[in-house]
LOTI-226844 format. One record per residue: x, y, z of N, C-alpha, C, CB in turn. Coordinates in steps of 0.05 Angstrom, whole numbers, plus 5000, padded with zeros to 4 digits. Atoms other than C-alpha are relative to their C-alpha. Glycine has a CB too. Layout:
% LOTI-226844
XYZXYZXYZXYZ/...
This chain:
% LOTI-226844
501749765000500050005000501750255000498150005024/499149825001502050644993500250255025498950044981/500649864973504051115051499050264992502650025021/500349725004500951775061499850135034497050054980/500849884974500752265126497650114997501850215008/502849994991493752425150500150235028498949655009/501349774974490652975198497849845017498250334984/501550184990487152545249498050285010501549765023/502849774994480953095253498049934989500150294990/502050005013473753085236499150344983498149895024/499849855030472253415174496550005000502049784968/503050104999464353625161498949974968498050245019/501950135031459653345100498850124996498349784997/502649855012455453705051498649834998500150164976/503350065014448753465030501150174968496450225024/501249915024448353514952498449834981501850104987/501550125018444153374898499749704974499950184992/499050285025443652694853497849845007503549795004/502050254998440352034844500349925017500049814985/499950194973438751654901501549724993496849915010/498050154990443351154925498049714985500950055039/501750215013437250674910498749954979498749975010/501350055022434150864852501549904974498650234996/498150105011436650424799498250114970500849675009/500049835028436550664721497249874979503749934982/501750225011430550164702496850235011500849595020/501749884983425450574755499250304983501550045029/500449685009427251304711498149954980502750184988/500949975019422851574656502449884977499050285001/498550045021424151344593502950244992497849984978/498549745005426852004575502550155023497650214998/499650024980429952084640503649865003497449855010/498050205004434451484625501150114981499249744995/499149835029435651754555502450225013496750224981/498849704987438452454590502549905026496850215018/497750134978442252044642502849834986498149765020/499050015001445251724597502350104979499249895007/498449875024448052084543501450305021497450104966/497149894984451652544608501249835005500150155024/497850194984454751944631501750074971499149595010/497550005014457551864566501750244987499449844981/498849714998459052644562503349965016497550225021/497149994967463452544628501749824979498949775046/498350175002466051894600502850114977498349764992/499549935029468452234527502350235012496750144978/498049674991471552904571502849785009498250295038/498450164994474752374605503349784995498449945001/498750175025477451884547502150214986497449904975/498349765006480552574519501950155019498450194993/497649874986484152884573502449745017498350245026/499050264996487552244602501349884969497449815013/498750145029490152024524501550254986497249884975/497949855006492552724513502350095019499050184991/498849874977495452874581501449805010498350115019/498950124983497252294622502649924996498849845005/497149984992504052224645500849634976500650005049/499250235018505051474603498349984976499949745016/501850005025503551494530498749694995501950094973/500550295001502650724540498849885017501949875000/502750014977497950804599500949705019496249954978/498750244976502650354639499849804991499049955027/500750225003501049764603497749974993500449895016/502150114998494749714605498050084977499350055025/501049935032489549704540497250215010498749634977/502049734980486250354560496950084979502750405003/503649885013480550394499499049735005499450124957/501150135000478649724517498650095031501349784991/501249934969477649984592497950184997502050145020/502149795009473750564560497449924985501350194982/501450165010470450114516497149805016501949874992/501150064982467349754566498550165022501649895007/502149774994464250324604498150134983501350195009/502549825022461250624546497949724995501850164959/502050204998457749954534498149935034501749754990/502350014984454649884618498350314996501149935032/502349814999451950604606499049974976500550295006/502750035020448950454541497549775016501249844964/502150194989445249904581498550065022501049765007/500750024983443750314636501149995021499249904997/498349904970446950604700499550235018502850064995/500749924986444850864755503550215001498649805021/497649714989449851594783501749825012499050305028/498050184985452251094832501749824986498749845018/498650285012454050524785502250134977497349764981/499149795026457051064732502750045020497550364989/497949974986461851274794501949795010499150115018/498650254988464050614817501949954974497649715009/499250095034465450424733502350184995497250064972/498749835013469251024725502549955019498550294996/498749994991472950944786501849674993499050105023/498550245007474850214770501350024973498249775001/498349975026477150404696502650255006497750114971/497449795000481850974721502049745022499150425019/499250204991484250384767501649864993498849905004/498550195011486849954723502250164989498649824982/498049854997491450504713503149935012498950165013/497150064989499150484745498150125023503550164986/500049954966498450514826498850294999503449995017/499249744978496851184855499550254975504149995017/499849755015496151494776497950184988501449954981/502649915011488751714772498849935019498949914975/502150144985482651714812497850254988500749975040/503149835009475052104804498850035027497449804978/502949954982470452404848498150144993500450135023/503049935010463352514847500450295010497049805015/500449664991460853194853499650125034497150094984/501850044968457553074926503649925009496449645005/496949994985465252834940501650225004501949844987/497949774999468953384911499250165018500450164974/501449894987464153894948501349985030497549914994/498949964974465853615008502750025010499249855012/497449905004472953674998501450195000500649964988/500149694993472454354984499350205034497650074979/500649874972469354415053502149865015496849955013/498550184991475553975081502650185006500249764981/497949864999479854545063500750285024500050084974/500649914969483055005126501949825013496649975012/497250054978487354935181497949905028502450405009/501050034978481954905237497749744996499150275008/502450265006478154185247499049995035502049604984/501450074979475053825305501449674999496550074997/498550244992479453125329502050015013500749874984/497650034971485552945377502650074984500549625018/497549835011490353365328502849825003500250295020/497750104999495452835305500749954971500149785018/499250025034499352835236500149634999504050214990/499850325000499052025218501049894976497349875004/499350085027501451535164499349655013503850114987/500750335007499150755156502449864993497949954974/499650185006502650135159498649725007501850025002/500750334991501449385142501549895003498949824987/498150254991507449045157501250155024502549884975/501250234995508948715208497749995010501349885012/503149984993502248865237499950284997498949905031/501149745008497749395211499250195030497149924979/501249874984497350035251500950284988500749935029/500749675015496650825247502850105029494950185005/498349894988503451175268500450275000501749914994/500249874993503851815297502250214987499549925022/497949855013508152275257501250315018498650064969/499649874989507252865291497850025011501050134991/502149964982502553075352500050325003500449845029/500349664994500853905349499050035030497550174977/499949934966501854205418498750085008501450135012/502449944986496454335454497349895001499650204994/502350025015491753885423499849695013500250074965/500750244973487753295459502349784999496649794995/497050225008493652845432500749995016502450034983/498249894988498453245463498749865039500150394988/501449864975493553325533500349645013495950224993/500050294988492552475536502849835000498049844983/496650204994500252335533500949914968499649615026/497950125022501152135462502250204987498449894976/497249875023507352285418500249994982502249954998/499550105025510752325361501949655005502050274983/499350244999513251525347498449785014502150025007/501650124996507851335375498549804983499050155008/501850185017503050705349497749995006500649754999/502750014989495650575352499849754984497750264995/500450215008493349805342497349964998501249855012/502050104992487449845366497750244993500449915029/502649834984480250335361498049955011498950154989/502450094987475450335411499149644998497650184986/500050244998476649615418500749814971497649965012/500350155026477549385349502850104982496750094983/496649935014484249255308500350114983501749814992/499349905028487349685246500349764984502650174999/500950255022486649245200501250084968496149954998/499149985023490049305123498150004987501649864994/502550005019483449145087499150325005497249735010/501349844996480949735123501350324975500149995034/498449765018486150235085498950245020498850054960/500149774989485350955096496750085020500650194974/502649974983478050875125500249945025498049854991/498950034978481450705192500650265009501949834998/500149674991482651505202497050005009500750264971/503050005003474751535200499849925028498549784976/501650094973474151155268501550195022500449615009/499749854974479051605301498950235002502550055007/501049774999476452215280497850025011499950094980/503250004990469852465306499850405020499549605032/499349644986467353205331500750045031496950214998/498950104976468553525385498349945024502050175008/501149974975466753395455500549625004496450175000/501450365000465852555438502949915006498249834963/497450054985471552115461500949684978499349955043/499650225015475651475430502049965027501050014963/496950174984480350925458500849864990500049855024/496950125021486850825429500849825020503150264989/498150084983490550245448503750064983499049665006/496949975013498150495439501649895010501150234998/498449974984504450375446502550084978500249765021/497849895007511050705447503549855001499650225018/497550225007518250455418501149845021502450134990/498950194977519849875464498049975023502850115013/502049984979513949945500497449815009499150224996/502250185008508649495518497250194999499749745024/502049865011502149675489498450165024498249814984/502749874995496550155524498450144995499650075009/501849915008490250445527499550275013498349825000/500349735000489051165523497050134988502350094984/502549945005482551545523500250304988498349975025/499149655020483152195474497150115004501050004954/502449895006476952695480501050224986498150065024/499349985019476653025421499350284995499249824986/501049825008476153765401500950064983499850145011/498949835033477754355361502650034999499050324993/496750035009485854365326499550194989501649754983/499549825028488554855285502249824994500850375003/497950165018493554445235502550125007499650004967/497649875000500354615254502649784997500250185027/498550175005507054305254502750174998499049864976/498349774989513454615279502849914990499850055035/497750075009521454555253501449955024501250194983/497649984978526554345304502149954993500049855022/496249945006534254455298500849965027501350394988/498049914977538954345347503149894990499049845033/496450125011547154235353500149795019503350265005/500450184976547853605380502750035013499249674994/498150014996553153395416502649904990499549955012/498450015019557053065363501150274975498749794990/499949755017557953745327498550034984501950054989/501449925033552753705274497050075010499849684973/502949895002547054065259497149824991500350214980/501650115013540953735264496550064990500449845012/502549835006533853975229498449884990500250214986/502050115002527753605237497050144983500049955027/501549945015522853825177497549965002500749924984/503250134978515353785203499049874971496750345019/502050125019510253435162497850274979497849775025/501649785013506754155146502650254996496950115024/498949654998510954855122499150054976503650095004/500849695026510055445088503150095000497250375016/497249915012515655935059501749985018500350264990/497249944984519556025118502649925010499650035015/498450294990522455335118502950144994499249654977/495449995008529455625076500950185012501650114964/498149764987530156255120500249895029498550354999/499250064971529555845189502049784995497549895020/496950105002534655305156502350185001500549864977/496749845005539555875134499750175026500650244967/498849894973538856225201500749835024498350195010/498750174981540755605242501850034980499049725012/497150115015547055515189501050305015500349944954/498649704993548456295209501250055019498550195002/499450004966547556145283503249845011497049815016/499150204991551455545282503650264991498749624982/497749885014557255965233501450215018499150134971/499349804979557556475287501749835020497250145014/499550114967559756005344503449964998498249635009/497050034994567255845364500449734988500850015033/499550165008566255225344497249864975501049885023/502450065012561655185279499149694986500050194980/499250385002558554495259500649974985498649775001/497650245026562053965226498349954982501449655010/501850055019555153815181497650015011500449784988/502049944997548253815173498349754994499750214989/501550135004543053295178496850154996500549845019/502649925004536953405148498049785002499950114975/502550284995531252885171497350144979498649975047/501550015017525952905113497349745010501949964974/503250195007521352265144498249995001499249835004/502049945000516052585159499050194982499750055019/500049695012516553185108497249784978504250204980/501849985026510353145056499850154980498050035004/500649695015508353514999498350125011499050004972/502049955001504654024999500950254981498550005025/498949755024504054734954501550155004498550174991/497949854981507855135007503149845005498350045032/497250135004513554675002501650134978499849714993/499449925023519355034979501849954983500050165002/498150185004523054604935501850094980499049774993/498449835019526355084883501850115018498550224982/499049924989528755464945502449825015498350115009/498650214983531554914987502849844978497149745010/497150135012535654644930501650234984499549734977/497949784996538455334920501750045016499350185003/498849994977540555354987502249865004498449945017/498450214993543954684991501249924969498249765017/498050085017545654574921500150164970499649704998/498649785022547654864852499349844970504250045005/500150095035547054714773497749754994503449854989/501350155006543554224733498149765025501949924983/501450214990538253724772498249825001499750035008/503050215000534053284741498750174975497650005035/502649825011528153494698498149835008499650084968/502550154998520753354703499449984972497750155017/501050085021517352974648497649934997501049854994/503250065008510852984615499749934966497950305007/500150105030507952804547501350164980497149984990/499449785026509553384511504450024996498050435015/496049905005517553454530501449975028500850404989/498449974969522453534590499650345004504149895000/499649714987522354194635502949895021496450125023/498249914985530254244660498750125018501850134988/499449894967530954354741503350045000498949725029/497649894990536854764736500650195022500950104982/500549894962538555114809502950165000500149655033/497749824990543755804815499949965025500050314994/499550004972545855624875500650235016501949855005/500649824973545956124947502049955014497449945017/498149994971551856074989499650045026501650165000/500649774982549356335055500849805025496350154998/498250144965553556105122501149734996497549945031/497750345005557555535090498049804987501549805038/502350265003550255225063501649794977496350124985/499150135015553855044999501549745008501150164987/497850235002558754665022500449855034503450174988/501250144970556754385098499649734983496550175018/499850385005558353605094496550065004502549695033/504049994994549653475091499749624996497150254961/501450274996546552765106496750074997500749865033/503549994999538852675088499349835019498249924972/502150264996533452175126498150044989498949935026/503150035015528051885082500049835011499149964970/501650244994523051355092497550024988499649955028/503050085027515951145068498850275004496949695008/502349805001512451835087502550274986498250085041/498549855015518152225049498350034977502649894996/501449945017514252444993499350284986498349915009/499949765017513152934941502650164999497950175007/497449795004517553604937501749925019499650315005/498350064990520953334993502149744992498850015021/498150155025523152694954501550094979498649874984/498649965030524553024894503050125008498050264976/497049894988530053434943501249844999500550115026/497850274983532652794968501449904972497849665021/498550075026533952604897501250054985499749964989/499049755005535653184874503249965009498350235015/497350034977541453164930502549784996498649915032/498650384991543252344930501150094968496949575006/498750035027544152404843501850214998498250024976/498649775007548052994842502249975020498450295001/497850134978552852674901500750165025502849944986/500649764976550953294944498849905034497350214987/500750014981548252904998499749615009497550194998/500750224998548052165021496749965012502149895016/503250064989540651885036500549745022497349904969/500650224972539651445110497549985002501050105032/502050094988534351085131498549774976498350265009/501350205019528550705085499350044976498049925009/500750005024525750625024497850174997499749764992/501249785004522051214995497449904974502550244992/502950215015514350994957499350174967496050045029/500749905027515651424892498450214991499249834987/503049844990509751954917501650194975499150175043/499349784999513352504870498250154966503549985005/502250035018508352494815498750364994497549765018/501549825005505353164790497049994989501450124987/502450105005497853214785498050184989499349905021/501549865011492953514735497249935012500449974973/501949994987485853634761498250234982500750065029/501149915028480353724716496450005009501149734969/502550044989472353914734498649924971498750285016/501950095022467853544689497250095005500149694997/503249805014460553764654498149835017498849974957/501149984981457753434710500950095037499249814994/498049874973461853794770501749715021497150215027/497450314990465653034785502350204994500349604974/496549934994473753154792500849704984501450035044/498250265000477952684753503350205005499649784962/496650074991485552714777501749834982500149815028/498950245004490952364743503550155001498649824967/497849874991498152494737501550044975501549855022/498549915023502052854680502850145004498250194985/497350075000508452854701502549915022500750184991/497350244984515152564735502850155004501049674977/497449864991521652794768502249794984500350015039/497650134999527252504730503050045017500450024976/498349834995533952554769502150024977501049935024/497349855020541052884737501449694986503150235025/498450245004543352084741497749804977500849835036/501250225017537651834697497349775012502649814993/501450114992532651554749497250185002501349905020/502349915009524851724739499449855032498549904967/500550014976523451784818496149865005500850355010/503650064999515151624805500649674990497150244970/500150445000517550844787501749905019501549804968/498350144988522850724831500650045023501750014990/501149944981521551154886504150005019496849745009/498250034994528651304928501449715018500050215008/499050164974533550764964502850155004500549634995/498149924988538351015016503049884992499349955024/497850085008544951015005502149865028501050264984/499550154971545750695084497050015003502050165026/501650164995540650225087498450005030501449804993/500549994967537050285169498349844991499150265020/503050074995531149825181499549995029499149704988/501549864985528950245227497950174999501150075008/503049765023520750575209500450215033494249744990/501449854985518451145249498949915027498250074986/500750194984515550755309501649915018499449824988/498950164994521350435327503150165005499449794981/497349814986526851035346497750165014502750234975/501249774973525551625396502650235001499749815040/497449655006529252275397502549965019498350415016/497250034979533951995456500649704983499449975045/499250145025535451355404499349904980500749875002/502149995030534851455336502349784988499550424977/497550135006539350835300500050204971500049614998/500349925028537351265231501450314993496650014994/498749804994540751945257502249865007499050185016/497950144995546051535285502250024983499349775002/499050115032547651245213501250214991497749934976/499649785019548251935184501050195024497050104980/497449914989552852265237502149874999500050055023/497250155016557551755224500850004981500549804998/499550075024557151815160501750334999497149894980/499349774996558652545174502549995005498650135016/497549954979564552515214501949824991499449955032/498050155017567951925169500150134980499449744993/500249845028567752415118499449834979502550144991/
């Protein structure tokens, strides 16, 4: 499965308009049906066209994509209910490559739109999913002040359990769903923390504002270390280059810089043109889409030794997007060694398209190549020091994955 970080908050639902869930396409007026279905095959046709001129593989991954189309346009000539039209559409963008298309109904998008915002209602904890070795929901980051915070959990924290009942892999991302809930109402997590034997914790649940904070410090080995939250905005390259400034000031400035990336996500405020100004210089890669390559060439920034500060990354599975593309950016260009795990390829660019019935199709039209020749959306990064150590399973007093990458520092 694919990792993603998650806002454990309750989110609220519109009400909108459509066919009932029950009424099936046999029940409408003749005419009714007629009109129902010649939009399906509207949607389907906008569909068939932007996906064959756009999508990121002219070869649609493999897969025989007018027969997939083919096949939808034949159940709505026979008849399809809104519901059955959504399911069809979602299973033909499916057979797609992993992760490279999906649809939502109108009544979905809608509420998505209302999803957007910083302020929710739940026990305010950034999260990411795994299924191996047993499925559970890991705590990426916990925002301070927030019932999380108030009932004792952390970051590296696990949850196995909700309200009596196990995470489960079938369940996928619908396992957020049971923790969330508004506020005032309560859940019980059973957790536990690295090395810890499991317990149960009672979260009551209010209002969050989304946050997510940077931490730097010099450790005691001389190096700089700067923990990247799961959420930023611009400020990320002027609070890295004013720890390099701070550190450049001191009597004794550090020997290098670790940059921990495993929690970093995309998002639009990520600033990934800046950051590899900062830290690195010339040619890096391009992104690729149907039409051609767009060169990522980068005038590099000098500012308090950034250029040239020995630098160690950490990735792992919630490394993703602009923050991947850095890491790769970094590792091909020999600017930076990568520690820790294997990175899930998230770095995908994504076109988003409203169709003539207000549905969303998604798919993805283009790809980070790096400078060395690797297309990061198939292959997704591996460290160049291997840890199998996830998230879960260090703690800020022993991390073996920081470890790795101060030694790696200090052996030059």
């Amino acid at each position: 499965m694919r990792f993603v970080w998650l806002l454990m908050v309750a989110l609220p639902l519109a009400a909108c308009g459509g066919t009932a869930a029950t009424e099936t396409s046999s029940e409408l007026p003749r005419q009714a049906r007629d009109e129902l279905s010649d939009l399906q095959l509207s949607v389907l046709e906008e569909i068939q066209q932007a996906v064959e001129e756009n999508f990121i593989y002219a070869g649609f991954g493999g897969v025989n994509w007018e027969s997939e189309v083919a096949l939808v346009r034949h159940r709505i000539e026979a008849g399809m209910t809104q519901d059955q039209f959504a399911s069809a559409i979602e299973e033909m963008l499916a057979a797609l490559p992993d992760g490279t298309a999906s649809f939502m109904t109108r009544a979905e998008r809608v509420e998505a739109e209302f999803q957007s915002g910083t302020l929710y209602e739940g026990i305010g904890a950034f999260v990411s999913l795994r299924a191996e070795p047993q499925p559970r929901i890991l705590l990426l980051s916990v925002i301070a002040g927030s019932p999380a915070e108030e009932a004792g959990l952390r970051a590296h924290d696990a949850v196995y359990k909700v309200d009596g009942f196990p995470v489960t892999e079938e369940e996928g991302l619908s396992v957020i769903e049971r923790v969330r809930g508004p506020a005032g109402t309560e859940v019980l997590l059973e957790v536990a923390s690295p090395s810890e034997d499991p317990r149960e914790v009672m979260v009551r649940r209010d209002r969050v504002t989304a946050s997510d904070t940077l931490k730097g410090d010099l450790l005691p080995q001389g190096i700089l270390y700067v923990l990247v939250p799961v959420v930023v905005d611009n400020t990320l390259v002027e609070r890295v280059a004013g720890l390099l400034q701070v550190s450049e000031q001191q009597e004794q400035p550090a020997l290098g810089l670790v940059l921990d990336l495993r929690i970093a996500g995309s998002s639009s405020s990520w600033p990934l043109t800046e950051m590899l100004t900062l830290l690195g210089n010339g040619p890096m890669g391009h992104f690729a889409t149907r039409e051609g390559q767009q060169p990522l060439v980068i005038p590099g920034a000098d500012i308090s030794n950034s250029q040239t500060i020995p630098l160690a990354i950490l990735v792992g599975p919630d490394t993703s997007g602009a923050p991947e593309v850095f890491a790769g950016a970094m590792q091909a260009t020999g600017r930076a060694p990568l520690v820790g795990l294997l990175t899930g390829g998230n770095v995908l660019s994504f076109h988003q398209q409203t169709l003539s019935d207000g549905s969303l199709l998604t798919f993805a039209d283009s790809s980070y190549i790096t400078s060395n020749g690797r297309d990061l959306g198939i292959t997704g990064l591996t460290p160049d020091l291997l840890i199998q150590a996830d998230w879960d399973e260090v703690t800020p007093e022993f991390d073996p994955v920081l470890l790795g990458a101060i030694d790696l520092l200090l052996r030059g």
